[in-house]
N, C-alpha and C positions, 0 to 999 in steps of 0.2 A: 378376558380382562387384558387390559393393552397395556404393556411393559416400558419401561422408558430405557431404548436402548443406547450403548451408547457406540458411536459410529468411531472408526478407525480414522477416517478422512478428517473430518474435524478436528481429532486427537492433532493430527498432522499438520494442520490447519494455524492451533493454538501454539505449536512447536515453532513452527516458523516463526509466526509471528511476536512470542518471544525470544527466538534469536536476534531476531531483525532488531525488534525493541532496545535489547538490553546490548544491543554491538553499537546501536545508536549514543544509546546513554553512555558506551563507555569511552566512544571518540569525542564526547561532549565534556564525559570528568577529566578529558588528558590534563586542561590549563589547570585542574584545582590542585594544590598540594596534597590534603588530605582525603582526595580519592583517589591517588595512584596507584591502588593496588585491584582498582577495580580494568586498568587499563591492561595488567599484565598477562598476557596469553601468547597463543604459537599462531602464526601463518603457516599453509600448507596450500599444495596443489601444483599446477603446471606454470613455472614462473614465465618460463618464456613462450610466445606463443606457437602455434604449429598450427601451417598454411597448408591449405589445399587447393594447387592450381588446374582448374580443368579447362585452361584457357579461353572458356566463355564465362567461368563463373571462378570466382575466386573466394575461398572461404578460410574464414581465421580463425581458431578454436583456442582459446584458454580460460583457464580454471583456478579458482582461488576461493578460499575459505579462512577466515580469520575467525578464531574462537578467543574468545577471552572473559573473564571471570564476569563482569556485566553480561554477558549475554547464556553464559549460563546460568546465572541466578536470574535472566527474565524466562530460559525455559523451566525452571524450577517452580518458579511464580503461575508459570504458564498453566502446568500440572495440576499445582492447587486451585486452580481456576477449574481445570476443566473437570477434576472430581468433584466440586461442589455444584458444579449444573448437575 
């Protein structure tokens, strides 16, 4: 009898893609008044960037992660999405 499994990668899948979603909506509610609290969250990660020269090849590495209240409520949205498949 074939089980309907549910896959970890997808899970991860539907994650992102409400981060992505709900960090979009909330650089979109900055101009409204009465979504300002959707915009409130932390920046983290490597502000400035750090080079790597091997003088044939030059490589630039930085890092940044913006969380804010939009984009955890699209992965929370996300969740309920992917319990219901």
């Amino acid at each position: 009898m074939a089980t309907k499994e549910k896959n970890f990668w997808i899970l991860l899948v539907f994650l992102l893609s409400g981060l992505v979603v709900g960090g979009l909506l909330g650089i979109l509610a900055e101009g409204i008044n009465w979504l300002w609290w959707l915009t409130y969250g932390q920046s983290f990660g490597i502000t400035s960037p750090v080079t790597l020269d091997l003088s044939v090849l030059k490589i630039t590495f930085s890092f940044m992660i913006k969380i804010n209240i939009a984009s955890i409520l699209g992965m929370a949205i996300s969740i309920l999405i992917y319990r219901k498949i």
